[in-house]
C-alpha positions as CSV (number, residue, x, y, z in Angstrom):
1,X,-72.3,-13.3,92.2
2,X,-69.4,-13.3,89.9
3,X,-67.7,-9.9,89.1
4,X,-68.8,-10.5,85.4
5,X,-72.3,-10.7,86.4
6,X,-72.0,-7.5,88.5
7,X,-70.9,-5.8,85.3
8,X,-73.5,-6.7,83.6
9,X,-76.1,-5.5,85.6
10,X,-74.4,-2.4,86.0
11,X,-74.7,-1.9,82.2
12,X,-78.2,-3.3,82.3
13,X,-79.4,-0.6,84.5
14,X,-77.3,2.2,82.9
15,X,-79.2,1.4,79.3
16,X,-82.8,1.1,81.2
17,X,-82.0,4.6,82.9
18,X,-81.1,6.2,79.3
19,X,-84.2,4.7,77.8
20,X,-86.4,5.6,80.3
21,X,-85.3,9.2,80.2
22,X,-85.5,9.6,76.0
23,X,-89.4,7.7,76.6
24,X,-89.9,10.9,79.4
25,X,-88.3,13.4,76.9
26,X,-89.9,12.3,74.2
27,X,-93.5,12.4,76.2
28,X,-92.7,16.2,77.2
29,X,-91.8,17.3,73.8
30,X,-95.3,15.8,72.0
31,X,-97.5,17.4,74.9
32,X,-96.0,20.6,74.1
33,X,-96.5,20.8,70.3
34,X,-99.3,23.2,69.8
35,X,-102.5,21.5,67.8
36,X,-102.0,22.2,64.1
37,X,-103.2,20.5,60.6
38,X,-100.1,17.8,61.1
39,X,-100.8,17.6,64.9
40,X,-102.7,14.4,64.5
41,X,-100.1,12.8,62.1
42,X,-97.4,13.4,64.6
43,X,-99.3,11.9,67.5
44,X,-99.4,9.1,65.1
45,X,-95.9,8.9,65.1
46,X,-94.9,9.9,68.3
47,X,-97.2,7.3,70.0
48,X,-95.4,4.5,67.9
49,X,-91.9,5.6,68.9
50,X,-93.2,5.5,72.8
51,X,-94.9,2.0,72.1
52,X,-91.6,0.8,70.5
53,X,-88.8,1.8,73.3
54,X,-91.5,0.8,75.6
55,X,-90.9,-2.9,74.2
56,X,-87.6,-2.8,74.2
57,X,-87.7,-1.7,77.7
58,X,-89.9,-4.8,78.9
59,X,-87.3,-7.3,77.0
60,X,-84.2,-5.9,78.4
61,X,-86.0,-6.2,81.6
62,X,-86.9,-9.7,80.7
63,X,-83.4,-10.0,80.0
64,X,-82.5,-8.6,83.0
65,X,-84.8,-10.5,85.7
66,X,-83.8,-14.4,84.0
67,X,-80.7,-14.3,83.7
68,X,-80.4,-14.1,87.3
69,X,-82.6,-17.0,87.3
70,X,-81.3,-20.8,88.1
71,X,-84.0,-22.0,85.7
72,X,-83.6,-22.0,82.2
73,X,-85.8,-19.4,80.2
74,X,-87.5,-22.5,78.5
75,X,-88.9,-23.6,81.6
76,X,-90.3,-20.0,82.3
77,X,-94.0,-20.7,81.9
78,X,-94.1,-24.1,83.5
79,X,-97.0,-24.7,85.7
80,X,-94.9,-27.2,87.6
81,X,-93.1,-25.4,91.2
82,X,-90.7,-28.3,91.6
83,X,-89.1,-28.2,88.3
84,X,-85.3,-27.9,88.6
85,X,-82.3,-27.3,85.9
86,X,-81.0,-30.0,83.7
87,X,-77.6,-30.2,85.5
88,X,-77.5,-30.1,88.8
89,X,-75.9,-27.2,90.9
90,X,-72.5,-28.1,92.2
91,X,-73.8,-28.3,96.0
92,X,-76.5,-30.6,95.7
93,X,-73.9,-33.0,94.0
94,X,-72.1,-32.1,96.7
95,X,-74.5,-33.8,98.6
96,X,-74.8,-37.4,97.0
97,X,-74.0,-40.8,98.1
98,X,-70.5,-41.5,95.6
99,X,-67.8,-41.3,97.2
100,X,-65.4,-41.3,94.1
101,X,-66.7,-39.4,91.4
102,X,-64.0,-40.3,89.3
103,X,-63.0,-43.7,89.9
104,X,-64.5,-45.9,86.7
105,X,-68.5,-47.5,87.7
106,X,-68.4,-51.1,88.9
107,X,-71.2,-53.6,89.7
108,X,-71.6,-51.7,93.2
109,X,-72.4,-48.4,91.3
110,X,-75.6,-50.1,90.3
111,X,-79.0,-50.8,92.2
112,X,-81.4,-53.1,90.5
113,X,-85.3,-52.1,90.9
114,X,-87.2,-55.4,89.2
115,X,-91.2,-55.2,89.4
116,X,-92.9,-58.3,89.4
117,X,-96.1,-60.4,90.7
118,X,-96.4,-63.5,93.4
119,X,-98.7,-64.9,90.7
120,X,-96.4,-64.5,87.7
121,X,-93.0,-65.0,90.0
122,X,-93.7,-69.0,90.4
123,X,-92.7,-69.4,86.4
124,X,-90.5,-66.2,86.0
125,X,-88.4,-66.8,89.1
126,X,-85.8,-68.8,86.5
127,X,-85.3,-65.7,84.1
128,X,-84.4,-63.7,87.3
129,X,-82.3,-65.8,89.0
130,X,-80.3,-66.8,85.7
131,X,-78.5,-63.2,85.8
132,X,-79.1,-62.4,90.1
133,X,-75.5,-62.8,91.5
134,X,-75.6,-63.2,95.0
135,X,-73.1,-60.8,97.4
136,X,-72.5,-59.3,94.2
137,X,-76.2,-57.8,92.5
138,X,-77.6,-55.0,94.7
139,X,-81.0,-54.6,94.0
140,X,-84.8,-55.4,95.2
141,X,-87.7,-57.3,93.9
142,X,-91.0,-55.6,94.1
143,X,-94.0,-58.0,94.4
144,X,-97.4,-56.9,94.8
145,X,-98.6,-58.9,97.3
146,X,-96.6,-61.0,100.3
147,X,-95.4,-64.2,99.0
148,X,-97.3,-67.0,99.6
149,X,-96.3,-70.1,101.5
150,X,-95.3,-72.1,99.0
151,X,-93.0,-69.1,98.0
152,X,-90.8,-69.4,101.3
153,X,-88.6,-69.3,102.9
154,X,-87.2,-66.7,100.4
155,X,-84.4,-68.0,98.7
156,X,-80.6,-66.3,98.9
157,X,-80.8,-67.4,94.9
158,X,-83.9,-64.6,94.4
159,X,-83.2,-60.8,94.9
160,X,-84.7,-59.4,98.3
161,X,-87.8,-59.2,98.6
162,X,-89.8,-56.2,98.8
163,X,-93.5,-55.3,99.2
164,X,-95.1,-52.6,97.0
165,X,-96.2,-49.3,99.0
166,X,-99.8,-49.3,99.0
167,X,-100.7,-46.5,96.2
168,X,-104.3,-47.2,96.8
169,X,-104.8,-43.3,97.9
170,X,-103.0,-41.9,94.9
171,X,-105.3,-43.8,92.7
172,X,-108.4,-43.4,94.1
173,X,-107.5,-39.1,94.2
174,X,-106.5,-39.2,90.6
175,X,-109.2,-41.4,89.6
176,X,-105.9,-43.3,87.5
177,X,-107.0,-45.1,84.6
178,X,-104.2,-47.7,85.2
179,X,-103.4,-48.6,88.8
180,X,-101.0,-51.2,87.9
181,X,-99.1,-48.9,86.3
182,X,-99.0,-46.2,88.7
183,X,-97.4,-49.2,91.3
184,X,-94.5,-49.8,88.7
185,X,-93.5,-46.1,88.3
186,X,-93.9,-46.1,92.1
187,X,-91.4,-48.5,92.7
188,X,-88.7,-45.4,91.5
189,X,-89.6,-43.9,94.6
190,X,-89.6,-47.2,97.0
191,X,-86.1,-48.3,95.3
192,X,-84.9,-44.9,96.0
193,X,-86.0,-45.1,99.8
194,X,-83.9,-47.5,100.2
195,X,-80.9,-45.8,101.0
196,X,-77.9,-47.4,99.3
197,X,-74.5,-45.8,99.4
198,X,-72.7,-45.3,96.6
199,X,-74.8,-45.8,94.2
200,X,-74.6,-44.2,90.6
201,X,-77.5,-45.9,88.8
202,X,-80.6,-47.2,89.2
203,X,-82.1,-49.7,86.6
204,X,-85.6,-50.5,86.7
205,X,-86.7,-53.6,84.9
206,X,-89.9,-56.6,84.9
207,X,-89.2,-60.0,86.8
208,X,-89.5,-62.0,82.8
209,X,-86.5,-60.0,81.7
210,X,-82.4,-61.1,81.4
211,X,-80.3,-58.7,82.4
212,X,-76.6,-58.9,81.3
213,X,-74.9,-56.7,84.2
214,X,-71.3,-56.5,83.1
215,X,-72.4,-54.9,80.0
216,X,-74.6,-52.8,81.9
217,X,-71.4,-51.5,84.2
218,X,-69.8,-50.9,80.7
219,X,-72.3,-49.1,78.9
220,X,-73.3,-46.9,81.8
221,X,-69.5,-45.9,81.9
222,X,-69.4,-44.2,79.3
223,X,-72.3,-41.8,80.7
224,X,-71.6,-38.8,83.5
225,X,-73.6,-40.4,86.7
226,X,-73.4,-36.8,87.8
227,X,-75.4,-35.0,85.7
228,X,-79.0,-36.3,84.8
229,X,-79.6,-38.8,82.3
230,X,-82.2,-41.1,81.3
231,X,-81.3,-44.2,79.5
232,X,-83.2,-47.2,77.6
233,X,-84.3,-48.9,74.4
234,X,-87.3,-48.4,71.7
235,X,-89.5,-51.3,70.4
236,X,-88.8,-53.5,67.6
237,X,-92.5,-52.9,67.2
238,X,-92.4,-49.9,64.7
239,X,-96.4,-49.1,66.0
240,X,-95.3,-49.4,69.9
241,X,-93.1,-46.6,69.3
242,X,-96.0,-44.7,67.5
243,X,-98.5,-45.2,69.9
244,X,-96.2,-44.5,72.8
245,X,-93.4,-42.7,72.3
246,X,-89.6,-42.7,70.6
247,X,-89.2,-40.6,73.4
248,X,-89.1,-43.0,76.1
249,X,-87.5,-46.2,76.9
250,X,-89.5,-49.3,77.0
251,X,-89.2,-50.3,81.2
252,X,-90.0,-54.3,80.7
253,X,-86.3,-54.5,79.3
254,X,-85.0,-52.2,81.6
255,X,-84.1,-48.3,81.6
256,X,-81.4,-46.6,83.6
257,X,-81.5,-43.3,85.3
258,X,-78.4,-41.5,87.0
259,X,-78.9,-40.9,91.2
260,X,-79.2,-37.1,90.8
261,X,-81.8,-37.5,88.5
262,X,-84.0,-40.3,90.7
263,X,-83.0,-37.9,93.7
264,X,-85.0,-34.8,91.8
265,X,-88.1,-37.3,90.5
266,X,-88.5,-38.4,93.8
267,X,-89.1,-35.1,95.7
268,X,-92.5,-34.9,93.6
269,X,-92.8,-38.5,91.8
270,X,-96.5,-38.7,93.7
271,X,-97.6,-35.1,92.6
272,X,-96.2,-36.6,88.9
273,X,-98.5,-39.7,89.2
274,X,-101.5,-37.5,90.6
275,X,-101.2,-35.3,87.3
276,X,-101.3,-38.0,84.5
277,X,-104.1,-40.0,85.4
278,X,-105.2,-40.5,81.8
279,X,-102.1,-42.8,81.2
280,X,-102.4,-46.1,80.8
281,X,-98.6,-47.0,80.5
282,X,-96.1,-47.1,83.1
283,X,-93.3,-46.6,80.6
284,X,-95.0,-43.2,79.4
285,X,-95.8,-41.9,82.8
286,X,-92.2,-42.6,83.8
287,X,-91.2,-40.2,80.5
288,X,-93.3,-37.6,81.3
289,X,-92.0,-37.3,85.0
290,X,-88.8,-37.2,83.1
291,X,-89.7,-34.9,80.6
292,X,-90.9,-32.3,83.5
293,X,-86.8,-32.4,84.2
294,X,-85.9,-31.5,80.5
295,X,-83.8,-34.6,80.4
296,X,-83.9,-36.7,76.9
297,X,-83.6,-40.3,76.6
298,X,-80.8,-41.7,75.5
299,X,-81.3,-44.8,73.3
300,X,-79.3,-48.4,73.5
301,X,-79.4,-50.6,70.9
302,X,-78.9,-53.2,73.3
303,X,-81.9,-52.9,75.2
304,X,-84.2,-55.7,74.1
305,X,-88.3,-54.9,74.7
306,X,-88.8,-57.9,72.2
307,X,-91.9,-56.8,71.0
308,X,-92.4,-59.8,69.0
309,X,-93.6,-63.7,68.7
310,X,-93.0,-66.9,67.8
311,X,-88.9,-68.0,67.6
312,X,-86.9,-65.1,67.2
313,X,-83.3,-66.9,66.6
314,X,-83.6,-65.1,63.4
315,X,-82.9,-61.4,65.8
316,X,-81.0,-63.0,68.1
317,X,-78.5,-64.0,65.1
318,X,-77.9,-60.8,63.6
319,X,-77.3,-58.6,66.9
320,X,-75.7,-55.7,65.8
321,X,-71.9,-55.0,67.1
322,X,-73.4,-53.4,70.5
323,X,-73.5,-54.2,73.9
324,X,-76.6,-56.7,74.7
325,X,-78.4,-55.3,77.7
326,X,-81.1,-56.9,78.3
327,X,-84.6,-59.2,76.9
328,X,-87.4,-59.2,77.7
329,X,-91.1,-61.1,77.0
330,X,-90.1,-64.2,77.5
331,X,-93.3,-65.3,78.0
332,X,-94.6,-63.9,74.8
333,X,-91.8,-66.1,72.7
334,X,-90.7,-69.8,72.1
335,X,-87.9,-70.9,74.0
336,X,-84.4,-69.7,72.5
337,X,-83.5,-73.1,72.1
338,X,-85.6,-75.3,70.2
339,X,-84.7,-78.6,72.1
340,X,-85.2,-76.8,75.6
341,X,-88.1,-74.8,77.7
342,X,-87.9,-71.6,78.2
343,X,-86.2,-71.4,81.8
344,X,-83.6,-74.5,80.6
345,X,-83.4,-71.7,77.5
346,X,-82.3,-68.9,79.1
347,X,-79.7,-70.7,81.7
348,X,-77.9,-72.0,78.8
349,X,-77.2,-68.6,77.1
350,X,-76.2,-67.4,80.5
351,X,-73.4,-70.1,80.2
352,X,-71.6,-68.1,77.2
353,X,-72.3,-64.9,79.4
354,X,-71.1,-65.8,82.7
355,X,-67.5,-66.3,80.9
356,X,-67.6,-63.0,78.4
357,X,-70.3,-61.1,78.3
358,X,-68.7,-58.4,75.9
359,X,-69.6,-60.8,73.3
360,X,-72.8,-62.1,73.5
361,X,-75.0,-62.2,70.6
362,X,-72.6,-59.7,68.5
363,X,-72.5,-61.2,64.5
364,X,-69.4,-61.5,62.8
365,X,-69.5,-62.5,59.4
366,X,-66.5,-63.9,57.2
367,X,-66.3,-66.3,54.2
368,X,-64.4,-69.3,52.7
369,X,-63.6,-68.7,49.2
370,X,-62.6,-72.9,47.9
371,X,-66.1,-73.6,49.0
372,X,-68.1,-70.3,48.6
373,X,-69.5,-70.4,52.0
374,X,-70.5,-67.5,54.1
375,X,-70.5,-67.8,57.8
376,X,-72.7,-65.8,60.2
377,X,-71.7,-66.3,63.8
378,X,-73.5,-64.9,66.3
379,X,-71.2,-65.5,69.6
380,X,-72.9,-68.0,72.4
381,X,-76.1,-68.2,70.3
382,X,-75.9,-70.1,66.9
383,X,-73.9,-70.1,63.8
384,X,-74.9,-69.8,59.9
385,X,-73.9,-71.6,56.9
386,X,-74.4,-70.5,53.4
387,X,-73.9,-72.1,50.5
388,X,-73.0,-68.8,49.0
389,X,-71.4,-65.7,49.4
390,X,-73.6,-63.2,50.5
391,X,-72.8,-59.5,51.1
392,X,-72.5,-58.1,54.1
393,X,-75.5,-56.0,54.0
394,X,-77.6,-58.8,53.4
395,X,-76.6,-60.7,56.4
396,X,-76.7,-58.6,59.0
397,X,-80.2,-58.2,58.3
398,X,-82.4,-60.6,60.2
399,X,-84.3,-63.4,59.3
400,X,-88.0,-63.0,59.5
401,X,-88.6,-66.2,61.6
402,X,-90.4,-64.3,64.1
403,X,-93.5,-62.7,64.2
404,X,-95.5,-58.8,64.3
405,X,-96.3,-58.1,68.3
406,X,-99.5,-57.4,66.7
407,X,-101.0,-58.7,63.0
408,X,-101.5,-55.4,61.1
409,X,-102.3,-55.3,57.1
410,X,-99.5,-53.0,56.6
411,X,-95.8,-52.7,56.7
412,X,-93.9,-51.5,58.2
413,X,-93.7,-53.8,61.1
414,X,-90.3,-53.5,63.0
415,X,-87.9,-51.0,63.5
416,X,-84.6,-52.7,61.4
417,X,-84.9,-54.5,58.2
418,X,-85.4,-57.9,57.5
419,X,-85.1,-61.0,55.3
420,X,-87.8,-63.5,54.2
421,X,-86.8,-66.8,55.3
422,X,-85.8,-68.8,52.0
423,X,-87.1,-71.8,52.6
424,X,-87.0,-73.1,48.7
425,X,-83.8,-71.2,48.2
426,X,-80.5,-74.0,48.6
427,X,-78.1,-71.1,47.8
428,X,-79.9,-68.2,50.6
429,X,-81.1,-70.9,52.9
430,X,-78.6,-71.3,56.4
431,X,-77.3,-74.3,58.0
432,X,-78.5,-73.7,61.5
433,X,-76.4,-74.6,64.8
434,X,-77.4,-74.0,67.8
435,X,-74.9,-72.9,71.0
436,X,-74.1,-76.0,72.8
437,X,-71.1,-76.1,74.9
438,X,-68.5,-73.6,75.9
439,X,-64.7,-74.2,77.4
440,X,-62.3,-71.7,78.2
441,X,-59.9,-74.0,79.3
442,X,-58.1,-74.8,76.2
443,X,-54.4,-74.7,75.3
444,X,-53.1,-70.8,74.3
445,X,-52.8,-69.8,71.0
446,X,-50.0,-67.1,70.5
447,X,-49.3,-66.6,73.9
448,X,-53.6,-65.9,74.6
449,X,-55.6,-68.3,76.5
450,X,-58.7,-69.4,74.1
451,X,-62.6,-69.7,74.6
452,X,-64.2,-71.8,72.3
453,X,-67.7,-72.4,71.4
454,X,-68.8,-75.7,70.3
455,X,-72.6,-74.8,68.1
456,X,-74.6,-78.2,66.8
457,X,-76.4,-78.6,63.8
458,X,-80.4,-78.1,65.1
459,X,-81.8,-80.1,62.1
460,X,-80.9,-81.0,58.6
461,X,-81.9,-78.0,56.4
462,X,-83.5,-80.7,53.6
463,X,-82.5,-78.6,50.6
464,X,-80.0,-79.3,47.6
465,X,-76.3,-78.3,47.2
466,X,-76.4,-74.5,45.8
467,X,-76.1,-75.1,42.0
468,X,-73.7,-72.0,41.7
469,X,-70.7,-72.6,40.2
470,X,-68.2,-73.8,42.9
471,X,-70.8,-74.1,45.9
472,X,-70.3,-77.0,47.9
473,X,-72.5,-79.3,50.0
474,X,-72.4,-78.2,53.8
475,X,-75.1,-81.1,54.7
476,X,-72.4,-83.3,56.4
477,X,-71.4,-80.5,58.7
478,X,-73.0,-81.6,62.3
479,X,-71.0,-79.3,64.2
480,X,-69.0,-75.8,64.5
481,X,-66.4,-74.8,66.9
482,X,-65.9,-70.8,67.3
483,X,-62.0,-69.7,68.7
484,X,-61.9,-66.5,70.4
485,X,-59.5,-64.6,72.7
486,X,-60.2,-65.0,76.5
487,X,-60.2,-61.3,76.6
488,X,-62.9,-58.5,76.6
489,X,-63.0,-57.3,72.9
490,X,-63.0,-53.4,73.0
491,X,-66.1,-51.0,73.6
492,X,-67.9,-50.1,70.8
493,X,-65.9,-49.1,67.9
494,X,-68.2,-47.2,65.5
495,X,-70.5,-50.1,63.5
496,X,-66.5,-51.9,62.7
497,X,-67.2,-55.3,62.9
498,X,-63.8,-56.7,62.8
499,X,-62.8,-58.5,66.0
500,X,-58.9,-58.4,66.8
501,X,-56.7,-60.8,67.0
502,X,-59.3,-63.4,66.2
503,X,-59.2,-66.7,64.0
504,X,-61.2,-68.9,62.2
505,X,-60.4,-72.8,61.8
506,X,-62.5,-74.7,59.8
507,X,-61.9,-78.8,60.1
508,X,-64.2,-81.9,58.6
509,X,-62.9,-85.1,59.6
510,X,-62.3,-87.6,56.8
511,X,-62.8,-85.2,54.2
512,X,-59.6,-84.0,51.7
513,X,-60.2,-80.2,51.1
514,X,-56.3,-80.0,50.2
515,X,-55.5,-78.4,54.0
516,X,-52.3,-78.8,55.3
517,X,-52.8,-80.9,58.7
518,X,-56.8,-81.3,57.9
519,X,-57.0,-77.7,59.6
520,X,-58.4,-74.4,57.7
521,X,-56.7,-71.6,59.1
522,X,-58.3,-68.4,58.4
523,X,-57.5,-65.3,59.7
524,X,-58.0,-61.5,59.9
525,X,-56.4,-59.5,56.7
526,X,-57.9,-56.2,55.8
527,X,-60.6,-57.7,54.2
528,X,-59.0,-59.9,52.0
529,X,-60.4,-63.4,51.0
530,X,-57.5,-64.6,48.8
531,X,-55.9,-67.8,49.8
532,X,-52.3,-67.3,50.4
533,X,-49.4,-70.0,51.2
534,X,-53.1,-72.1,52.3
535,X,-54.1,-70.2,54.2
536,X,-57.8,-68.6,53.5
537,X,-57.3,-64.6,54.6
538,X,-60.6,-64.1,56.6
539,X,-61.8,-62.3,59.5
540,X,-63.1,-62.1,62.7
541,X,-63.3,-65.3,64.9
542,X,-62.2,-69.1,64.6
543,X,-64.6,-71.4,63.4
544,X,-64.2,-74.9,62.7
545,X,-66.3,-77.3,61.4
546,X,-66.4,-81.3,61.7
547,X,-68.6,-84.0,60.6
């Protein structure tokens, strides 16, 4: 006990002691006042006075008694025993795994808990072992059952394999509405009991989920792994978010929860379990367990639940400028790619993201003013062209190529705005390209090695020229190369969507656009679009073009 606190109690008791002798004095004085015509009205009186101070006396008292307390006073009338303080006390950190509490989080810092079935696992084994890294991932798979033989040997490729406790007992005590469920949240626990040194994080996920891990290690940096904290995403389902909660994070895309905070679940994740039954979602129970902690969830943008259908490349082309964690439901959506399946689909974006993963997905916009096209580039996924220049504000929101995760009557239906595919419209209608190649390898420009992305044209678009004044035809474009620095861009920078020290190169073969060289140079100016010494002032990456 501090010598502050000591003080304060000292006063405390001196204050109580004065009350408690005015109450006394005041009690002596109204038993001696001899009956009269006014006796009654000062009874009144006095008895108010003694019901007052007596009040005050209980809430100093109250005062008094919790703020010796560990708990905070919120958590007062709880009818939970195990319920500890947000942050916790110096010696239990004390007692976790980390060894450096100060050194920045790496890929070791994180343990991977990925919940899956034997059943499902024969098509959803690809998704998984797109992002696993070998010696490098730490992390378990969670089946339900043992493998069967066609399943094995278990392959070095896969995470290891792990066996789901048998919950059987909790279940059957509870009477759970949703045993399926109750083995998900369960796997906290079993991940946990694992043992791993030095871990800082623990993110939970479903086997039909892509998990981009470097942006994970970034993100998560940014968060104190000592305290506890609760991390994930919301639906793009505006219902899901309704009917569950915007309180918790959606667990098929993944969520992230700090070690002190697992460590604390776990020491009553069973009694947690046993006192929802009624829930039928293993994303809701795990928020309640949370909840019991008084931790919040903090929201990614970059967490993907992909609560939708049909081909999304209309979302996937206008990712905001954050970090992409994760996807997930990718059996619930057409493949990425329309010329692939869905496995070929996701190990061809995990080509762009095995060589910068900063980058993935993020749009950039710019324009070209001699041919009044807008570009929309969303990095290792596809690129745009518009016959017109569109504002910003309009192209970052997405097209509506994909479908409700549920057909209601009503809007709203997601959780972002969107735009209705133009499909009559020459002048709001996109060329679409599709990522198709990547090569770092190139020669250096300004002294920085280059990655560039080569997109193709996915079909012709079958619409007219834009008959604005100026527009020209981008029909004989078949593909677009991006130019970026072979460097991480920096973190997150507020919603700016300029990209430093990046170019963009335009080039058609056989075709006279008066450019010195046949080359387009366009580059990063403020903002500013006018052509100077021919040169097209422009932003964010390079692009070119060829026929």
């Amino acid at each position: 006990m501090s010598a502050k606190q000591s003080q304060d109690i000292q006063i405390t008791h001196l204050v109580l002691q004065h009350i408690v002798s005015a109450i006394l004095t005041m009690q002596s004085s109204t038993t001696s006042i001899k009956l009269s015509r006014f006796s009654l009205d000062n009874f009144a009186v006095n008895l108010c006075k003694i019901l007052g101070i007596s009040g005050l006396v209980l809430y100093l008292a109250y005062l008094f008694f919790f703020s010796q307390s560990s708990c905070p006073s919120s958590q007062f009338f709880t009818p939970f025993q195990h319920i500890r303080p947000v942050s916790p006390p110096s010696q239990q950190l004390n007692n976790l795994t980390h060894t450096n509490h100060s050194s920045p989080t790496n890929l070791n810092h994180l343990v991977f808990g990925i919940v899956g079935s034997v059943n499902a696992w024969r098509h959803r084994k690809a998704y998984t072992e797109s992002w696993w890294r070998p010696n490098a991932t730490r992390g378990y798979l969670f089946l339900d059952t043992h493998p069967t033989d066609d399943l094995l040997p278990w392959p070095p490729s896969s995470p290891p394999l792990r066996v789901s406790n048998d919950i059987s007992k909790i279940v059957e005590e509870s009477k759970h509405v949703a045993p399926i469920m109750v083995r998900m949240v369960h796997a906290i626990l079993e991940v946990f009991r694992e043992g791993d040194e030095g871990v800082r994080w623990y993110v939970m996920g479903d086997d039909d989920s892509l998990f981009f891990v470097d942006n994970w290690v970034d993100v998560l940096e940014k968060y104190d792994h000592t305290k506890y904290v609760y991390i994930g995403g919301h639906s793009e389902f505006f219902m899901s978010n309704i009917w569950f909660s915007f309180d918790q994070g959606f667990g098929g895309a993944g969520f992230a929860l700090s070690y002190p905070l697992v460590a604390a679940m776990v020491k009553d994740l069973e009694g947690c379990l046993r006192r929802y039954p009624y829930l039928n979602s293993a994303d809701l129970i795990t928020q309640y367990c949370v909840d019991e902690l008084g931790v919040p969830l903090s929201a990614e943008r970059g967490i993907h639940q992909i609560d939708l259908h049909g081909d999304i490349s209309g979302f996937l082309s206008s990712h905001p400028q954050s970090p992409m964690l994760s996807l997930h439901h990718f059996d619930q959506i057409e493949p990425i790619f329309p010329t692939m399946n869905r496995s070929q689909s996701v190990n061809h974006l995990m080509k762009a993201a095995k060589t910068d993963q900063s980058r993935m997905l993020q749009q950039t916009i710019c324009y070209q003013k001699q041919t009044n096209w807008s570009f929309s580039i969303s990095w290792g996924y596809s690129a745009h062209i518009y016959e017109k220049v569109l504002p910003r504000s309009v192209l970052k929101r997405p097209l509506e190529t994909f479908l409700p995760w549920l057909d209601l009557k009503h809007r709203p239906y997601y959780m972002f705005n969107t735009r209705w595919p133009p499909f009559v419209d020459s002048c709001e209608a996109p060329h679409v390209f599709f990522f198709e190649s990547i090569d770092s390898s190139i020669d250096s420009f300004e002294g920085h090695n280059q990655i560039v992305l080569t997109y193709v044209r996915s079909k012709p678009r079958g619409l007219p020229t834009c008959s604005l004044s100026g527009s020209r035809s981008a029909d004989s474009i078949s593909k677009v190369r991006v130019f970026s620095l072979a460097t991480k861009l920096p973190k997150e920078n507020g919603g700016n969507d300029d990209v430093e020290n990046g170019r963009l190169v335009m080039e058609e073969d056989g075709g006279n656009d008066d450019v010195e060289d046949g080359r387009l140079v366009m580059e990063e100016d403020g903002g500013n679009n006018d052509v100077r010494d021919g040169r097209s002032m422009m932003e964010d990456y390079g692009v070119e073009a060829s026929r």
